[in-house]
MOPAC internal coordinates of N, CA, C and O (Angstrom, degrees):
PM7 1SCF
backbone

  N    0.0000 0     0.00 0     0.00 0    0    0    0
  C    1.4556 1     0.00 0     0.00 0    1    0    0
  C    1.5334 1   110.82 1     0.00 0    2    1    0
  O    1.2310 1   129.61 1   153.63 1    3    2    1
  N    1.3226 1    99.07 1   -26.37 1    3    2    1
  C    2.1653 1    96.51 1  -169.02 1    5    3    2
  C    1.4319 1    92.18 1   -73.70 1    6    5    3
  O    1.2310 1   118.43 1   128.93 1    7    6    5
  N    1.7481 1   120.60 1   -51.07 1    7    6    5
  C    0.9567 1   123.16 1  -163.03 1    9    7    6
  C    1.4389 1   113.33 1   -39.46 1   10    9    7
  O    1.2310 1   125.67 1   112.82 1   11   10    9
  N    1.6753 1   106.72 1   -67.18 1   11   10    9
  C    1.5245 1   102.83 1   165.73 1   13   11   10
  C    0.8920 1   156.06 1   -19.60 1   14   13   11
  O    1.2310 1   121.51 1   113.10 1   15   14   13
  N    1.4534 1   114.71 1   -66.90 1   15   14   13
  C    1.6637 1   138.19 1   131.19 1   17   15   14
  C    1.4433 1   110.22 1    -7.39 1   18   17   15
  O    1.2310 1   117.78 1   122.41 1   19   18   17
  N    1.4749 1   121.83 1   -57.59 1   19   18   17
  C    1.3217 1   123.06 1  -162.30 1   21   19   18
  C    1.5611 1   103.93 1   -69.97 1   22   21   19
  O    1.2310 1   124.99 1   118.12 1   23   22   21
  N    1.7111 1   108.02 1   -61.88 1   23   22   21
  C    1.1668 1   110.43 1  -178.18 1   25   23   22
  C    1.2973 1   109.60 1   -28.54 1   26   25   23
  O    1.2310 1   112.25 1   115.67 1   27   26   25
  N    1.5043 1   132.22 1   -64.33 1   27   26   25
  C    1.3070 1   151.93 1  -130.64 1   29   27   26
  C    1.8748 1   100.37 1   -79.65 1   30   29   27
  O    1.2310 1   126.80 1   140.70 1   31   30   29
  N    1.3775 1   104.53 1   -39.30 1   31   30   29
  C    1.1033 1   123.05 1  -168.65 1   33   31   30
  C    1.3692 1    89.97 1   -83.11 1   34   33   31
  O    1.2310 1   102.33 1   100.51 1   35   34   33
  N    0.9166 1   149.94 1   -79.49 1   35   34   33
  C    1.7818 1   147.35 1   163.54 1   37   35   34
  C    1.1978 1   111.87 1   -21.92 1   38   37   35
  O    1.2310 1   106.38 1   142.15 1   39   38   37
  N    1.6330 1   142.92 1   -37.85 1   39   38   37
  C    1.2618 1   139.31 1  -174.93 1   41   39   38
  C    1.7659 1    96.34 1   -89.96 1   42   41   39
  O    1.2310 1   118.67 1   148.36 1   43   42   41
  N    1.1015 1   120.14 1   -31.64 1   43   42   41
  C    1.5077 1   117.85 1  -179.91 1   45   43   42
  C    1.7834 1   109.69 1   -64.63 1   46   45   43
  O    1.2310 1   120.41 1   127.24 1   47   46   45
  N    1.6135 1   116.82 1   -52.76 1   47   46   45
  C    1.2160 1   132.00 1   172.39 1   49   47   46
  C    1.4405 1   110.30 1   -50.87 1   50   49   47
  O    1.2310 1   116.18 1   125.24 1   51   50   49
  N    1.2445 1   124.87 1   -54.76 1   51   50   49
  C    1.7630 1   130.68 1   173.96 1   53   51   50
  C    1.9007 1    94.40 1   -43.81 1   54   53   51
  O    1.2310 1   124.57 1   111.75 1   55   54   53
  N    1.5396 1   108.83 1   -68.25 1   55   54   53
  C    1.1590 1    92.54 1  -144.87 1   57   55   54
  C    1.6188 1   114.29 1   -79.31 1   58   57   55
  O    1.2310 1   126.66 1  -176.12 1   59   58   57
  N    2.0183 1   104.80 1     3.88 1   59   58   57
  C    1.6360 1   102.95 1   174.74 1   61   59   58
  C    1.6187 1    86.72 1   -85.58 1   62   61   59
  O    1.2310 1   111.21 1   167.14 1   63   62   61
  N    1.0972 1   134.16 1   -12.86 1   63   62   61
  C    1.6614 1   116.28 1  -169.47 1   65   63   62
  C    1.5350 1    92.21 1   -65.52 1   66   65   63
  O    1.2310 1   122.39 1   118.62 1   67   66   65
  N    1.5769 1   113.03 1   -61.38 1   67   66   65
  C    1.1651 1   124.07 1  -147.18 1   69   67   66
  C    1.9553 1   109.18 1   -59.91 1   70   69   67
  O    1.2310 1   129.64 1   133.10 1   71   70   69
  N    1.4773 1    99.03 1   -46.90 1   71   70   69
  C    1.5304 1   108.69 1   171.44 1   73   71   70
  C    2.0390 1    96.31 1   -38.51 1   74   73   71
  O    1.2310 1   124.68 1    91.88 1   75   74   73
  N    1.1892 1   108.62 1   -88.12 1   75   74   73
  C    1.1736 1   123.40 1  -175.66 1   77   75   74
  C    1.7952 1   123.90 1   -25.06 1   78   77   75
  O    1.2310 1   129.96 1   144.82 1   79   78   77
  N    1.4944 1    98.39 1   -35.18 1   79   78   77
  C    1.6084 1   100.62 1  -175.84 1   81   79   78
  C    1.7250 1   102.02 1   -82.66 1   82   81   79
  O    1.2310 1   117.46 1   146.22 1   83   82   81
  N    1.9396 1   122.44 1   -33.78 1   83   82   81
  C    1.2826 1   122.59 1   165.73 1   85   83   82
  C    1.4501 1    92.41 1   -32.43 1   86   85   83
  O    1.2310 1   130.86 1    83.07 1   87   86   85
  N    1.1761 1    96.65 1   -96.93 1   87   86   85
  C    1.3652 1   148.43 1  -152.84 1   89   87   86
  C    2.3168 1    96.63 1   -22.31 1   90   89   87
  O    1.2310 1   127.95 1   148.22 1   91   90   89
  N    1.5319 1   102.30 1   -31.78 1   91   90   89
  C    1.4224 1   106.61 1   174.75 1   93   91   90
  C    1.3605 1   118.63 1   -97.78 1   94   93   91
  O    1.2310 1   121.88 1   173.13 1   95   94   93
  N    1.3413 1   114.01 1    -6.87 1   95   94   93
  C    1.3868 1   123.88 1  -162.27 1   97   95   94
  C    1.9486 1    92.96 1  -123.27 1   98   97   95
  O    1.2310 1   120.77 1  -146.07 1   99   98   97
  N    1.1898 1   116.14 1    33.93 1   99   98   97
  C    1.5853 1   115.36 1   171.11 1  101   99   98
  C    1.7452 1    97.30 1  -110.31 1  102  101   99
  O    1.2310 1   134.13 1   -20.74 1  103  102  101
  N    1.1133 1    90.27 1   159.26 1  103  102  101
  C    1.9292 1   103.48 1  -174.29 1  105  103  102
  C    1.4664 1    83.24 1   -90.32 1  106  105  103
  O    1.2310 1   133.80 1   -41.93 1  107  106  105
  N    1.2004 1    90.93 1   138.07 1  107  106  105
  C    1.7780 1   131.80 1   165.64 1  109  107  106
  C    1.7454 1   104.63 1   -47.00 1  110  109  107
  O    1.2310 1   135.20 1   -59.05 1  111  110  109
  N    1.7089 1    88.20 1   120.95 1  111  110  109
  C    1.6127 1    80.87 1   165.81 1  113  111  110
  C    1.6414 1   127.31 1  -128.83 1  114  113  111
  O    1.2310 1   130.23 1  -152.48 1  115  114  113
  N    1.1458 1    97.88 1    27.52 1  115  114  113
  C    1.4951 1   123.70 1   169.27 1  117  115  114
  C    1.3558 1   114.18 1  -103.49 1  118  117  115
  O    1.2310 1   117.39 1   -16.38 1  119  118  117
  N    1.8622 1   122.58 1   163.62 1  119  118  117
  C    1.3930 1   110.69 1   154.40 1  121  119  118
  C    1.2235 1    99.88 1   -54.26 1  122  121  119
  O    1.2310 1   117.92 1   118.62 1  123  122  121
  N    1.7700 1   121.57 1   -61.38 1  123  122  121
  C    1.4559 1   137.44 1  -152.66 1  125  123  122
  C    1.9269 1   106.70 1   -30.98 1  126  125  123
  O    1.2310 1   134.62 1   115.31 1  127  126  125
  N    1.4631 1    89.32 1   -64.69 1  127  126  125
  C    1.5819 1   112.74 1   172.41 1  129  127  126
  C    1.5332 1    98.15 1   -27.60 1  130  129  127
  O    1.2310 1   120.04 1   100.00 1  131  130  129
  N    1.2943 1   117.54 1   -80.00 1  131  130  129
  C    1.4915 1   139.98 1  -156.35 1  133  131  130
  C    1.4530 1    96.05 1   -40.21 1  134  133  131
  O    1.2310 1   125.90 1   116.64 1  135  134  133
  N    1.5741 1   106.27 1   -63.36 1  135  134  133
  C    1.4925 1   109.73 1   175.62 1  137  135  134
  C    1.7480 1   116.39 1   -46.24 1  138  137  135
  O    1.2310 1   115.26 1   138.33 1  139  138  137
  N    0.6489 1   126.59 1   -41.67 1  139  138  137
  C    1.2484 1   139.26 1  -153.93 1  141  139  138
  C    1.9223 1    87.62 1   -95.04 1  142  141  139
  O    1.2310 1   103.46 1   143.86 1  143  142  141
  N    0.7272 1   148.03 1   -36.14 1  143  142  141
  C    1.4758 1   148.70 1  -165.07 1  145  143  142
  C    1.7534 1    92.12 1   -94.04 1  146  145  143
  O    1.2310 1   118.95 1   105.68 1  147  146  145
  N    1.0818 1   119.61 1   -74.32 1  147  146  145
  C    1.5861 1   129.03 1   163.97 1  149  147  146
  C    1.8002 1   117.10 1   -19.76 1  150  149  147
  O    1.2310 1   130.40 1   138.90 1  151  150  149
  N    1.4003 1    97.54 1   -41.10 1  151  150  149
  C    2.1189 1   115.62 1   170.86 1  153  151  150
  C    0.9616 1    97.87 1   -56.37 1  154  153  151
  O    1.2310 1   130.81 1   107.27 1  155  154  153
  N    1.5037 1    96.75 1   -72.73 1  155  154  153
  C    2.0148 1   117.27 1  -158.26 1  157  155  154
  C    1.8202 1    89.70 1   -43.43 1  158  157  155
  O    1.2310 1   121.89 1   107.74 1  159  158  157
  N    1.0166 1   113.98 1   -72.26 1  159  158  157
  C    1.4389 1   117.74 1  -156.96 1  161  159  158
  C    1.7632 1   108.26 1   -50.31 1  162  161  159
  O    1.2310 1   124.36 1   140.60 1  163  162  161
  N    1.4665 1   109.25 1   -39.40 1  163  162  161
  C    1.3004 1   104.44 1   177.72 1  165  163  162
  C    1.7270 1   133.20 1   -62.75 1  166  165  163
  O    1.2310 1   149.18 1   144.98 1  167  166  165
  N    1.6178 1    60.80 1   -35.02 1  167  166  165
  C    2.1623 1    78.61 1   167.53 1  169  167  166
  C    1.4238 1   117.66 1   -66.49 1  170  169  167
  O    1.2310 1   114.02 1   144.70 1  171  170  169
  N    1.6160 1   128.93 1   -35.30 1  171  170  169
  C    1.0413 1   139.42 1   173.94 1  173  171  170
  C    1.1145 1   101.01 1   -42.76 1  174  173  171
  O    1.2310 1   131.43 1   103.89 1  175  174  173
  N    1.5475 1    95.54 1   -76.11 1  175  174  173
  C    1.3997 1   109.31 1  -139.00 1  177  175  174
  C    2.0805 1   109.41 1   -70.59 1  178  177  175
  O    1.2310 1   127.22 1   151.88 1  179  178  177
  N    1.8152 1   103.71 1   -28.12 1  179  178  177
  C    1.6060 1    99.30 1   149.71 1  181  179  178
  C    1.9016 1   135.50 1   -42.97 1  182  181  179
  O    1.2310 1   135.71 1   138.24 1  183  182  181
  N    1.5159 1    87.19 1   -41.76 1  183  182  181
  C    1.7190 1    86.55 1   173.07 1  185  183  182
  C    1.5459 1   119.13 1   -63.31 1  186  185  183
  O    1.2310 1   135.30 1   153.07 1  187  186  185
  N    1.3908 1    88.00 1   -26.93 1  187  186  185
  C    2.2836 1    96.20 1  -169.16 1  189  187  186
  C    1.2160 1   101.73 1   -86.36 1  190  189  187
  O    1.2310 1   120.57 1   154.51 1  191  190  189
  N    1.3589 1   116.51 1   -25.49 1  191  190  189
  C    1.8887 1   109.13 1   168.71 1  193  191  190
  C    1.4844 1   131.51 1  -110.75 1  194  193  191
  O    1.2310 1   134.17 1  -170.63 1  195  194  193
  N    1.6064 1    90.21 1     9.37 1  195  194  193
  C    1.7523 1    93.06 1  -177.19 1  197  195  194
  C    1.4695 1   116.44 1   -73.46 1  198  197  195
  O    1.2310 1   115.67 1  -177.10 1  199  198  197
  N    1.3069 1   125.83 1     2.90 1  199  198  197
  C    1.6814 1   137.55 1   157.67 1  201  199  198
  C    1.2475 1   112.60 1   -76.34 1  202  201  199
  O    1.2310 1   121.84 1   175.23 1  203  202  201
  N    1.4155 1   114.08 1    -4.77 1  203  202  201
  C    1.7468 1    98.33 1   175.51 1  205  203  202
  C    1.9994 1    93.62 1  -109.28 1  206  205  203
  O    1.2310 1   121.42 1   159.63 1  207  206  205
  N    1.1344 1   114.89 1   -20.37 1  207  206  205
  C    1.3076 1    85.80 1   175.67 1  209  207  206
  C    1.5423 1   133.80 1   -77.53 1  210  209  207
  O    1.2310 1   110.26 1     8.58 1  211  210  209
  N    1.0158 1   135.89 1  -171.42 1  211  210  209
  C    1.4092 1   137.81 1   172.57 1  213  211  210
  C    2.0228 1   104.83 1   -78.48 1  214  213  211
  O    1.2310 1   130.89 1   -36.11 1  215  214  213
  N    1.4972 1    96.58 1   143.89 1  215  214  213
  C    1.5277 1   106.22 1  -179.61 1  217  215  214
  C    1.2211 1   114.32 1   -65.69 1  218  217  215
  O    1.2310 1   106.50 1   156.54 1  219  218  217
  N    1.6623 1   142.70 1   -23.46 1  219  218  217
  C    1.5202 1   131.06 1   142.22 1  221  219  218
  C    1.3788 1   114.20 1   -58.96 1  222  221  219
  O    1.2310 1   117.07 1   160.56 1  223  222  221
  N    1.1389 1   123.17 1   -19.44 1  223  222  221
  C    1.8609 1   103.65 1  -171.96 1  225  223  222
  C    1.1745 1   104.35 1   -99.43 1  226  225  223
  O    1.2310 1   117.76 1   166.72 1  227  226  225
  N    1.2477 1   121.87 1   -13.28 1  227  226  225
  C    1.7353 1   120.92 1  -156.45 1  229  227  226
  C    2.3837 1    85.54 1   -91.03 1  230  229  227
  O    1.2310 1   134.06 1   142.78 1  231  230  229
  N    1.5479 1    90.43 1   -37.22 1  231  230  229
  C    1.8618 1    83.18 1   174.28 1  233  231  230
  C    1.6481 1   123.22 1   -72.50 1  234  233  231
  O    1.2310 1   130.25 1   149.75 1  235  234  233
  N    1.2522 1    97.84 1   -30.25 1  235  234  233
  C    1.5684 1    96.84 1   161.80 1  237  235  234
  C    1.5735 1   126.24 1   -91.45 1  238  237  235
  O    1.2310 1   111.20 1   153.63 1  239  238  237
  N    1.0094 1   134.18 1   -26.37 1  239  238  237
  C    1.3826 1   135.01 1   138.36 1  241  239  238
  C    1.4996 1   128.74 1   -27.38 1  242  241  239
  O    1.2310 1   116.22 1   127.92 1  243  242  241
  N    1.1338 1   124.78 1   -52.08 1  243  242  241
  C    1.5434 1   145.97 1   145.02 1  245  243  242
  C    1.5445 1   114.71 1   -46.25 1  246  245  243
  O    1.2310 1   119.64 1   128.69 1  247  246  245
  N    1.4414 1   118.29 1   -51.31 1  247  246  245
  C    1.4686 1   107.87 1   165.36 1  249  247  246
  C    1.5924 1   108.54 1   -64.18 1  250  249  247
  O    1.2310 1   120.46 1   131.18 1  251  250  249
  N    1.6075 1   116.72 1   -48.82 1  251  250  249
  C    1.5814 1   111.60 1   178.69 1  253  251  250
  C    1.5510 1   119.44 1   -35.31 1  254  253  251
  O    1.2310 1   124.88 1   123.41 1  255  254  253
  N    1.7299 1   108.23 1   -56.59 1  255  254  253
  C    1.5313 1   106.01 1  -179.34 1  257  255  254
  C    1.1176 1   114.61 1   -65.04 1  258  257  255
  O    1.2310 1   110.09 1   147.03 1  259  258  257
  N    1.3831 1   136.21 1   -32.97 1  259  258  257
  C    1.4502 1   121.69 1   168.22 1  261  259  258
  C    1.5129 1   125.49 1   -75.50 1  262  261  259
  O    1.2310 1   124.50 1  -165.13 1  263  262  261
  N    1.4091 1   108.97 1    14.87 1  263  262  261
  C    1.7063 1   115.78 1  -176.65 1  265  263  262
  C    1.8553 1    71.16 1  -101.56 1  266  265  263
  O    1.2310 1   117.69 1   108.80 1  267  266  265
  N    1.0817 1   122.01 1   -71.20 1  267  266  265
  C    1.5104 1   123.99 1  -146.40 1  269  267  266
  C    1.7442 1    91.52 1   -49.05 1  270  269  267
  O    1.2310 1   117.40 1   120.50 1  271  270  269
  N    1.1782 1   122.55 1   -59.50 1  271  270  269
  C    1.6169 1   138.81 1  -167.30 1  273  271  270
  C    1.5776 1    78.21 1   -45.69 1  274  273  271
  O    1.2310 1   114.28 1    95.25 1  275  274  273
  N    1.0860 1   128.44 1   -84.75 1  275  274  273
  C    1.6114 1   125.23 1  -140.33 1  277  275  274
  C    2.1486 1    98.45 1   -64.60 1  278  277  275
  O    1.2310 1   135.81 1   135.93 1  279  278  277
  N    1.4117 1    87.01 1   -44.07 1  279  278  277
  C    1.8238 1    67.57 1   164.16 1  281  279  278
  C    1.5104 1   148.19 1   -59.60 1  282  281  279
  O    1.2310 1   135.35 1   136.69 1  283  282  281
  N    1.2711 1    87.90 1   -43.31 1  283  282  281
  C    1.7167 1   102.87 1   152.39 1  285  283  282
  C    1.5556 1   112.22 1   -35.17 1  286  285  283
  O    1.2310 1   121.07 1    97.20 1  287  286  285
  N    1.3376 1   115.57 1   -82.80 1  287  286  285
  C    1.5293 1   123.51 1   173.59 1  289  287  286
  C    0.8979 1   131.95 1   -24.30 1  290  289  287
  O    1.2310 1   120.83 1   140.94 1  291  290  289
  N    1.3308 1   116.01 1   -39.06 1  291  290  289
  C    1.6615 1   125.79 1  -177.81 1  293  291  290
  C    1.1627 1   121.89 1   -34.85 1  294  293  291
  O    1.2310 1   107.58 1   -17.14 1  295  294  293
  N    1.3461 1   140.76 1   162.86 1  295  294  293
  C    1.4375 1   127.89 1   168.89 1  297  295  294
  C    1.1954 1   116.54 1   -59.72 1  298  297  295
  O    1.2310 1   118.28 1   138.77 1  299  298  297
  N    1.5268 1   120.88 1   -41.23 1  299  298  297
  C    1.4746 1   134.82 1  -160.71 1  301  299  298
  C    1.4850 1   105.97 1  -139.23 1  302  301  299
  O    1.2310 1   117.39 1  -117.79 1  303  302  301
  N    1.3229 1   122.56 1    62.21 1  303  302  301
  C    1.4831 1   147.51 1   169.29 1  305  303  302
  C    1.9319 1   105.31 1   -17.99 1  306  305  303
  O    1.2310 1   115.23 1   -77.00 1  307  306  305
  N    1.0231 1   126.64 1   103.00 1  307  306  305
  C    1.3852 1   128.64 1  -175.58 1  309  307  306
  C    2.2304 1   101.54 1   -81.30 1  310  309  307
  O    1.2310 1   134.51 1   -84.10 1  311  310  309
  N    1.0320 1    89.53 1    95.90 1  311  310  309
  C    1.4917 1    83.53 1   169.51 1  313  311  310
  C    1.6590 1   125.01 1   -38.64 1  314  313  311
  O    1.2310 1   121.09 1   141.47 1  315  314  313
  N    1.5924 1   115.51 1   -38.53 1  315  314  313
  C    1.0655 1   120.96 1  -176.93 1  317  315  314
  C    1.6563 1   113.07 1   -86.54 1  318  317  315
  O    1.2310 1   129.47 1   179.43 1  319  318  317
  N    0.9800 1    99.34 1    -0.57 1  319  318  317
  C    1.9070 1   114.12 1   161.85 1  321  319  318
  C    1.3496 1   100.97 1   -70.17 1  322  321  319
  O    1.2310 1   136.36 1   109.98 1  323  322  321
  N    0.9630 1    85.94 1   -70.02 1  323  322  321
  C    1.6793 1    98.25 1  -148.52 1  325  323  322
  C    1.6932 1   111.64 1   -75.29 1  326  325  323
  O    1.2310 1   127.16 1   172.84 1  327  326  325
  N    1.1616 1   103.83 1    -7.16 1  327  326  325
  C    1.7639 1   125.84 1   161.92 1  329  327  326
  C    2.0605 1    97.89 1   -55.01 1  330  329  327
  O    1.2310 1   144.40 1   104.81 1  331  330  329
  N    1.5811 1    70.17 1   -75.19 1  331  330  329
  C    1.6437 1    98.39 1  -166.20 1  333  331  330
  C    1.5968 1   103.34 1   -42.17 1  334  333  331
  O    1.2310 1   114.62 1   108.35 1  335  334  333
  N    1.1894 1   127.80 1   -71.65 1  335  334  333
  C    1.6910 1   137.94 1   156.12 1  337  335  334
  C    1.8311 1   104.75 1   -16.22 1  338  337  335
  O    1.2310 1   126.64 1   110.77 1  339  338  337
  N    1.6810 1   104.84 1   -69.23 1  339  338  337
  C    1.5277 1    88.28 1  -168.65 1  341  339  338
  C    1.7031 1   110.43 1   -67.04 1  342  341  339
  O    1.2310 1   118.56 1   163.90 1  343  342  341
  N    1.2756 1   120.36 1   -16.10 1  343  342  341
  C    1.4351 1   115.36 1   172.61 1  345  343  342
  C    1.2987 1   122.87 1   -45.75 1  346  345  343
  O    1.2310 1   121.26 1   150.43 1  347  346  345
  N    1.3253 1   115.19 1   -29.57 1  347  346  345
  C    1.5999 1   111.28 1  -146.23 1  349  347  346
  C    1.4178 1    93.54 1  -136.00 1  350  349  347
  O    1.2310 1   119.34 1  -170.84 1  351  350  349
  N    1.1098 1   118.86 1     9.16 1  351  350  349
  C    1.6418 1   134.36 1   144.78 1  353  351  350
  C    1.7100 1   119.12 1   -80.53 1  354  353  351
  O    1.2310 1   127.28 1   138.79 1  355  354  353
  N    1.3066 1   103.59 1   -41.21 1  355  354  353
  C    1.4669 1   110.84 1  -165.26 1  357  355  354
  C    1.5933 1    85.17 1   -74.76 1  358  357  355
  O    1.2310 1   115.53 1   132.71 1  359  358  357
  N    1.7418 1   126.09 1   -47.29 1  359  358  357
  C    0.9077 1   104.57 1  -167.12 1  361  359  358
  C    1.4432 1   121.85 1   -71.34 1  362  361  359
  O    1.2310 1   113.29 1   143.95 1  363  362  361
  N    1.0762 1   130.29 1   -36.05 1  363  362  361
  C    1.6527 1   137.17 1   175.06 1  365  363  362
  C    1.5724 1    96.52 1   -58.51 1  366  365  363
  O    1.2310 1   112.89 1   117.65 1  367  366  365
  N    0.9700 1   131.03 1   -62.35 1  367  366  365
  C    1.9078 1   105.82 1   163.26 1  369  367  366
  C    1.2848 1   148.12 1   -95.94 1  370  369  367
  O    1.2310 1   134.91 1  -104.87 1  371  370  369
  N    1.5218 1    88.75 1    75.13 1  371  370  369
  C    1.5250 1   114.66 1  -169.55 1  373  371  370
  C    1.5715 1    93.27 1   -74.01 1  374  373  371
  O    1.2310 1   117.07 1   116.09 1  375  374  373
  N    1.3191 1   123.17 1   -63.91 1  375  374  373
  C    0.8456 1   127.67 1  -141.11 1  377  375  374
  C    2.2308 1   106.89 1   -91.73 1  378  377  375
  O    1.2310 1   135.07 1  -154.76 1  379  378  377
  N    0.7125 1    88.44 1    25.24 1  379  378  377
  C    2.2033 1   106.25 1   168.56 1  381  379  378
  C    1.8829 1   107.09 1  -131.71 1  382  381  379
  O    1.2310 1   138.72 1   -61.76 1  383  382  381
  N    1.3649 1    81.31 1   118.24 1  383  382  381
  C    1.6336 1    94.77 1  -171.95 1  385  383  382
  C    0.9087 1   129.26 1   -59.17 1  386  385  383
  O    1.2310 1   111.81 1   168.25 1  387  386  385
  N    1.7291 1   133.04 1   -11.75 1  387  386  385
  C    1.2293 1   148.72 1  -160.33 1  389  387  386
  C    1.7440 1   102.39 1  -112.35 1  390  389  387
  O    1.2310 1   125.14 1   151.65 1  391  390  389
  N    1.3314 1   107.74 1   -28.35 1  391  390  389
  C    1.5300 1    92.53 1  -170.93 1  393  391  390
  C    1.2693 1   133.44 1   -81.62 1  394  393  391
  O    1.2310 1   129.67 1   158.47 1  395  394  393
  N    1.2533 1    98.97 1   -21.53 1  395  394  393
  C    1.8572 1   111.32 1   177.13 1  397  395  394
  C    1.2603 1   101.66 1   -74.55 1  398  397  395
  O    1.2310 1   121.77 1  -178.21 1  399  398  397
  N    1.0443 1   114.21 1     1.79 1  399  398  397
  C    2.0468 1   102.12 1   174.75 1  401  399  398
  C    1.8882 1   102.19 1  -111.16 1  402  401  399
  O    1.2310 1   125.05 1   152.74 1  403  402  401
  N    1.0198 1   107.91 1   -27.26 1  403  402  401
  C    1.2460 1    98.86 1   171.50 1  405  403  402
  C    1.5883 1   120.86 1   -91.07 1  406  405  403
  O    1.2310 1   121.74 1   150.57 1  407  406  405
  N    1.4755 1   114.28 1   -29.43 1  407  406  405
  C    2.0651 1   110.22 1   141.89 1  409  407  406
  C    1.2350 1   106.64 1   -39.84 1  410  409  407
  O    1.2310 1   116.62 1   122.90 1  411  410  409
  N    1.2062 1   124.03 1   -57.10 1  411  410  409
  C    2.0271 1   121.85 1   179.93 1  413  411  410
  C    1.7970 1   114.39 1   -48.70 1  414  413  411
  O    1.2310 1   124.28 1   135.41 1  415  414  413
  N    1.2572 1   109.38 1   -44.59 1  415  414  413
  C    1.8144 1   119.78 1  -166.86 1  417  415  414
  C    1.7308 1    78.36 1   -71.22 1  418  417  415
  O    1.2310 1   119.54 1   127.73 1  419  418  417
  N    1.4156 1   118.48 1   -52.27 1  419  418  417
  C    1.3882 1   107.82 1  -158.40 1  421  419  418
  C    1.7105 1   117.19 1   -79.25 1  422  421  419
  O    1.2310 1   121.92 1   163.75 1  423  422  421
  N    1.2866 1   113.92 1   -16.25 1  423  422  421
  C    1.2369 1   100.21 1  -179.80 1  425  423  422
  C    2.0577 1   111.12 1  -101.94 1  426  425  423
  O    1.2310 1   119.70 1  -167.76 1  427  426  425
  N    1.5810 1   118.19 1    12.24 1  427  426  425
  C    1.0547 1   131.42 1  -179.68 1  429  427  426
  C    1.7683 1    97.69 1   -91.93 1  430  429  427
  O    1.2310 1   131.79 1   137.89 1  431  430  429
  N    1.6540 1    94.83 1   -42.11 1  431  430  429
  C    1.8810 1    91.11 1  -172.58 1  433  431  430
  C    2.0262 1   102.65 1   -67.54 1  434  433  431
  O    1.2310 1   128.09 1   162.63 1  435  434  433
  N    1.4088 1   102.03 1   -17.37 1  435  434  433
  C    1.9926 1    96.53 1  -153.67 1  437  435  434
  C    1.9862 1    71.82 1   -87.01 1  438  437  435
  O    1.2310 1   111.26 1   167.02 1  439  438  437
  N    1.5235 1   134.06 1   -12.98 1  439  438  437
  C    1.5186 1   105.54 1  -165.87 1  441  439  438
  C    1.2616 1   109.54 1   -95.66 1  442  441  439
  O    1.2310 1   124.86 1   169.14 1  443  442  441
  N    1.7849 1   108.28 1   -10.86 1  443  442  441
  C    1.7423 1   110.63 1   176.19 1  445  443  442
  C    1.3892 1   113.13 1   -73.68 1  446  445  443
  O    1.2310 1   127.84 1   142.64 1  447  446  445
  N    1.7254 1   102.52 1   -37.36 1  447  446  445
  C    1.5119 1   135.40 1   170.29 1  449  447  446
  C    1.8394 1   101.43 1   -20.86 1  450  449  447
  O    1.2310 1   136.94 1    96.45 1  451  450  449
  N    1.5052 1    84.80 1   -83.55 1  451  450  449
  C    1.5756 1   118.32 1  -149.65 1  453  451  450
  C    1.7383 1   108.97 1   -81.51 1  454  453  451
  O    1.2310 1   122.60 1   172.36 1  455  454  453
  N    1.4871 1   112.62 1    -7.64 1  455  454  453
  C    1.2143 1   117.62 1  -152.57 1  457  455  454
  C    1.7725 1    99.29 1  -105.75 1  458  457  455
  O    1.2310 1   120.10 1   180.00 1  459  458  457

C-alpha cells in the first residue's frame, strides 16, 4: 500500500514539475511579460559576464540592475527612469560583448511597455 502511495505521489510531483517548467518556458504574451522576460535575461546574462568587467564596474553595475529592477516595479514605471538607469548600465558594460544587446532587447520591450 505505501508503495503505491509513493508511486502516485512521485507521478503527481513529475507532472506539477512538468506543468510548471511549460508554464515558465512559454513566450511572453504581454508587453508586461516582454519586460519582465527582457530583466530575467539581462540579469542572466550580467552574472555570465560579470568576470569580464572591472571590480568597480561590475559593483556599480549590480547597483544599476537593481535601480532598473526596482523601477520597473513601481506602480507607475517612469520611462525616463528607467531610460536614465539603462544608460548608465549600458555604459559600465561597455566592455562584455553580450550585454549591450540585451540593454537593447530590454529597453525596446520597456518602449512597447511604456509607450
Amino acid at each position: 500500500m505505501a508503495k503505491e502511495k509513493f508511486e502516485l505521489v512521485f507521478m503527481g510531483g513529475g507532472a506539477m514539475l512538468n506543468a510548471i517548467t511549460n508554464r515558465l518556458r512559454r513566450a511572453p504574451t504581454t508587453p508586461r511579460e516582454e519586460v519582465g522576460a527582457a530583466m530575467h535575461a539581462l540579469g542572466r546574462t550580467f552574472e555570465e559576464q560579470r568576470a569580464v568587467l572591472e571590480r568597480p564596474a561590475q559593483a556599480a553595475a549590480g547597483e544599476e540592475l537593481a535601480a532598473i529592477s526596482s523601477a520597473l516595479c513601481a506602480a507607475a514605471p517612469n520611462r525616463e527612469v528607467v531610460d536614465a538607469h539603462l544608460d548608465a548600465f549600458e555604459r559600465l558594460v561597455t566592455g562584455a560583448e553580450e550585454l549591450p544587446e540585451a540593454v537593447g532587447r530590454l529597453r525596446e520591450a520597456v518602449a512597447a511597455w511604456l509607450d
